[in-house]
C-alpha positions in Angstrom: 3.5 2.5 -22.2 0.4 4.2 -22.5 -2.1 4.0 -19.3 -5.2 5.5 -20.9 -6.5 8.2 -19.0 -3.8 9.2 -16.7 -6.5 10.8 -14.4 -8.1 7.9 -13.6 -4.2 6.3 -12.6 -4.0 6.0 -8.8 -0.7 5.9 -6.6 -1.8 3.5 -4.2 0.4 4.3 -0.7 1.4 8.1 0.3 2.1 8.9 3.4 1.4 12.4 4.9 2.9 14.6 7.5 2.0 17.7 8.5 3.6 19.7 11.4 0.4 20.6 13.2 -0.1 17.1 14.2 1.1 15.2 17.5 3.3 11.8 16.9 2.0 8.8 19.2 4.2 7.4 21.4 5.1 4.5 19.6 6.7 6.2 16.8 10.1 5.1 16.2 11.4 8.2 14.1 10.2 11.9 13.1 9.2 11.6 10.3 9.8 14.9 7.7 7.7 17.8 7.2 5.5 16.1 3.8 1.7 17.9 3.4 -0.9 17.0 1.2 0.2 20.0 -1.0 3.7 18.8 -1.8 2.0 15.6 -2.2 -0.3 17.3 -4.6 2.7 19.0 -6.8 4.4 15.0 -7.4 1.0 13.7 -8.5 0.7 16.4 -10.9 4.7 15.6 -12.4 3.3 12.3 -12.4 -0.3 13.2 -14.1 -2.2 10.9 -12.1 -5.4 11.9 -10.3 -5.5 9.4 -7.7 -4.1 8.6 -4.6 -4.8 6.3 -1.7 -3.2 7.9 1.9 -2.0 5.7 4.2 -2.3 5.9 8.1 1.5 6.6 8.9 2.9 4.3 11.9 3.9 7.7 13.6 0.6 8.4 14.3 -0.7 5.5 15.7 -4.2 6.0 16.0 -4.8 9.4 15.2 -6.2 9.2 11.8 -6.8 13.3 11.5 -4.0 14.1 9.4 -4.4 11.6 7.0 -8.2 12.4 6.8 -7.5 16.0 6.2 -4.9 14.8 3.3 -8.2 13.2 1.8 -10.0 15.8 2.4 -7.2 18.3 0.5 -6.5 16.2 -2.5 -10.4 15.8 -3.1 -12.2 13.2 -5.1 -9.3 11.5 -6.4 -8.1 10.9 -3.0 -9.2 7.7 -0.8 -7.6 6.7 2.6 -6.6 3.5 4.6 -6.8 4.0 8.5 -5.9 2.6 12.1 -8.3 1.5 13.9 -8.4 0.3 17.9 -9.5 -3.2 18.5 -12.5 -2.3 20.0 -13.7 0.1 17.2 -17.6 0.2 16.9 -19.6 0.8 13.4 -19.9 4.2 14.0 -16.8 5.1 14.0 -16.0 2.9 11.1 -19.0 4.6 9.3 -17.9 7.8 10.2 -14.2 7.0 8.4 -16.1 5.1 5.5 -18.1 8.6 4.7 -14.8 10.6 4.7 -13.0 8.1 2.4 -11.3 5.2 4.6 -11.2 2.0 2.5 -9.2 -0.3 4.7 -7.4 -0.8 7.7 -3.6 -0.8 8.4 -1.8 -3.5 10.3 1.9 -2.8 10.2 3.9 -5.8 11.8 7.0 -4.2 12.4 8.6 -1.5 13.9 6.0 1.2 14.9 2.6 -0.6 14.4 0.1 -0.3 16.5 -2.1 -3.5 15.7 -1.2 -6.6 17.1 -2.0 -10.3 15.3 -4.6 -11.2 17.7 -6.8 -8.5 16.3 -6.5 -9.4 12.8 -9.3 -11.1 12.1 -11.8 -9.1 14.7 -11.0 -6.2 12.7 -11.5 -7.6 9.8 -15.4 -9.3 10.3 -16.0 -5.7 11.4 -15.1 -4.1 7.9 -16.3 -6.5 5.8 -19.6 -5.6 5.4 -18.6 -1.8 4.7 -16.3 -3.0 1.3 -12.8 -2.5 3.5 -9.7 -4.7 3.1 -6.9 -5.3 5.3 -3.8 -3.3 3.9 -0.7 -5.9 5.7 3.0 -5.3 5.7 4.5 -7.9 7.3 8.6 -9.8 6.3 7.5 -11.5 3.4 9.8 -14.3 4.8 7.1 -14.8 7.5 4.0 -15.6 4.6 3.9 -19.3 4.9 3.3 -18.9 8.7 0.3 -17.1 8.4 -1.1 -17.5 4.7 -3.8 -20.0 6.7 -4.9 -16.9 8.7 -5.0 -14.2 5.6 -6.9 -16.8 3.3 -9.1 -17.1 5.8 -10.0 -13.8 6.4 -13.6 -12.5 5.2 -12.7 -9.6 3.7 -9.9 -8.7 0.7 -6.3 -8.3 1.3 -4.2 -6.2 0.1 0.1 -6.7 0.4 2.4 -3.7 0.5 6.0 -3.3 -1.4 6.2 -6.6 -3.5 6.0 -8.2 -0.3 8.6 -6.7 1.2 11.0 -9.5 1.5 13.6 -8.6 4.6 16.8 -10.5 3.4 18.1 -12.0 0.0 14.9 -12.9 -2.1 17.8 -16.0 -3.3 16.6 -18.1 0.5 12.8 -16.8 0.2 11.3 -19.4 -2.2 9.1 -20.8 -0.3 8.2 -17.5 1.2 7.4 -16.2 -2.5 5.2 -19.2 -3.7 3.1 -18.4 -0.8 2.5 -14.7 -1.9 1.6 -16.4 -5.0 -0.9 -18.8 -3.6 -2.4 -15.6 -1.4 -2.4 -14.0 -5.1 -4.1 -17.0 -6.8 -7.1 -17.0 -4.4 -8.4 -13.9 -6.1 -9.1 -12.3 -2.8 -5.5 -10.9 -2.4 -3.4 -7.6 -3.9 0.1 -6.8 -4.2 1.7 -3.4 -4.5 4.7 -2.9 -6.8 6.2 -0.5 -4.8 9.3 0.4 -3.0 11.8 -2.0 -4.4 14.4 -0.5 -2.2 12.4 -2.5 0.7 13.5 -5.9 -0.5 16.7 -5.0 -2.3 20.2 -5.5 -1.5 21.4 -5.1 -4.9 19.6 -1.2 -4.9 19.0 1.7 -7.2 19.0 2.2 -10.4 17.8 -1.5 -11.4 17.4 -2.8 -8.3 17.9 -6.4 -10.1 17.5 -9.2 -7.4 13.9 -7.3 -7.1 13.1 -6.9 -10.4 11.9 -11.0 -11.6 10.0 -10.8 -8.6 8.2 -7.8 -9.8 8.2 -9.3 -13.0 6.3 -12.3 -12.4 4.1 -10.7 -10.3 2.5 -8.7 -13.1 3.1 -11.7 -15.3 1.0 -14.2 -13.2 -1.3 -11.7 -11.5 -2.4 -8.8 -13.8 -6.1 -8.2 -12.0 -4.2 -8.4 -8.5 -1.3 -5.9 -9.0 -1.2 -2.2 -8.2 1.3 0.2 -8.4 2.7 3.2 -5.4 5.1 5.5 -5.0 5.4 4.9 -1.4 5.9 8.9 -1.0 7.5 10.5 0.7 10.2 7.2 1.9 11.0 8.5 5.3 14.7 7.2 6.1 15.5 5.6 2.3 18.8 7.3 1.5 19.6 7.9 -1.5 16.2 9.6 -2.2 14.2 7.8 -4.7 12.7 9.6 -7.8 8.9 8.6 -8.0 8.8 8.9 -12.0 12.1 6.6 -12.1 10.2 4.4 -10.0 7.0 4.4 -11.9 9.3 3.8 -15.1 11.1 1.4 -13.0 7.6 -0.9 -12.9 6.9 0.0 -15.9 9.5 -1.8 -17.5 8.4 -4.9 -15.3 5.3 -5.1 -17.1 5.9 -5.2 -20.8 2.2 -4.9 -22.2 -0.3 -2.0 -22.3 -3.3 -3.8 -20.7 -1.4 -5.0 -17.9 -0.3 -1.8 -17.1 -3.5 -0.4 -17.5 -5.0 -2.3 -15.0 -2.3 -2.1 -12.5 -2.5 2.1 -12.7 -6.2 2.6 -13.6 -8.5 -0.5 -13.4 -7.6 -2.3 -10.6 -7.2 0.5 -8.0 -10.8 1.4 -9.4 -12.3 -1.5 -8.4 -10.1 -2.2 -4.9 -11.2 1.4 -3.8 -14.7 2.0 -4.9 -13.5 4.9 -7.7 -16.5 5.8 -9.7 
């Protein structure tokens, strides 16, 4: 399907690693050896010009290699940080002039942030643009869709909601993500089917309605990501099957369109 300008398509969650950089303590794995410039040659196979780097869990709150990846992959390249509870506006300033566009909270294994300082963090970014990038058990959405509709800022969900058992016992769990959805303040990434999977590669089928009906019922509110570079998914997934993968998922032109170009644009503040 065609995307219109591929340039202006964004891969909305890459991780970076670079050797030269400390792991916190709370990391729960080491994580490979995966720099901006390998990065760099996968977004050209790909022929995007976009790309949104995402705080990895292993380094807690040390956001220097991820805001060096920005700096490397230049203006195509936003970011989505850590913060500490008690962050002030400077420093949020600071990460706002170098590309930051959110914050991560990561509720399992390896994050950082607890609950309690969900919404804190989030009346602090607000007024800067930011949203609050969450993975979370999708199972666990109806126990706190009250909190994330509440929250004054946008939302964004990672890995089609990355459901942690069979998507067969998550009903209720999914009609939340669509209410979340509905509200017009919330994303979804279609990304990293392998997360909610059992079924698994090549068609990943118990994933695929989901994905689906996601871009069916929520074209403004989708976005797509490789989710480079999958530390500890074996088999290794190929990004363009992946992308094709969606792809097929989507079925028209201007949805897909606005899941690779128009809605990243207008999540992330591209020009």
């Amino acid at each position: 399907m065609d995307c219109g300008d591929p340039q202006r398509a964004c891969d909305c969650h890459v991780h970076v690693y670079e050797d030269g950089y400390a792991l916190a303590p709370s990391a729960t794995f080491r994580p490979p050896h995966a720099p901006a410039s390998a990065y760099r040659d996968l977004q050209q196979r790909l022929g995007f010009g976009r790309a949104i780097v995402v705080q990895p869990t292993g380094y807690g709150f040390d956001n220097r290699c991820t805001l060096a990846a920005i700096a490397a992959l230049g203006a195509g390249a936003r970011g989505v940080a850590v913060v500490r509870p008690e962050v002030d506006a400077a420093e949020l300033e600071r990460l706002n002039a170098a590309g930051m566009r959110g914050v991560r909270f990561m509720m399992l294994a390896g994050g950082v942030l607890p609950w309690q300082a969900l919404e804190p963090i989030a009346a602090r970014i607000a007024p800067l643009g930011w949203h609050i990038n969450l993975q979370l058990d999708g199972r666990d959405l109806p126990h706190f869709e009250a909190r994330l509709r509440a929250l004054p800022c946008p939302l964004v969900i990672d890995h089609l909601g990355k459901f942690l058992g069979t998507l067969a016992t998550a009903a209720d769990s999914v009609q939340s993500l669509h209410r979340l959805l509905d509200s017009g303040r919330c994303w979804i990434k279609l990304s990293a089917p392998y997360e909610s999977s059992i079924e698994g590669p090549p068609d990943y089928a118990d994933v695929a309605p989901l994905a689906g009906d996601l871009a069916r019922r929520h074209p403004q509110r989708c976005l797509w990501a490789s989710n480079w570079p999958h530390p500890n998914v074996r088999p290794q997934p190929d990004e363009a099957a992946l992308l094709a993968w969606t792809c097929a998922r989507v079925g028209d032109d201007r949805t897909w369109q606005n899941i690779l170009v128009h809605n990243p644009a207008r999540l992330y503040g591209f020009d």
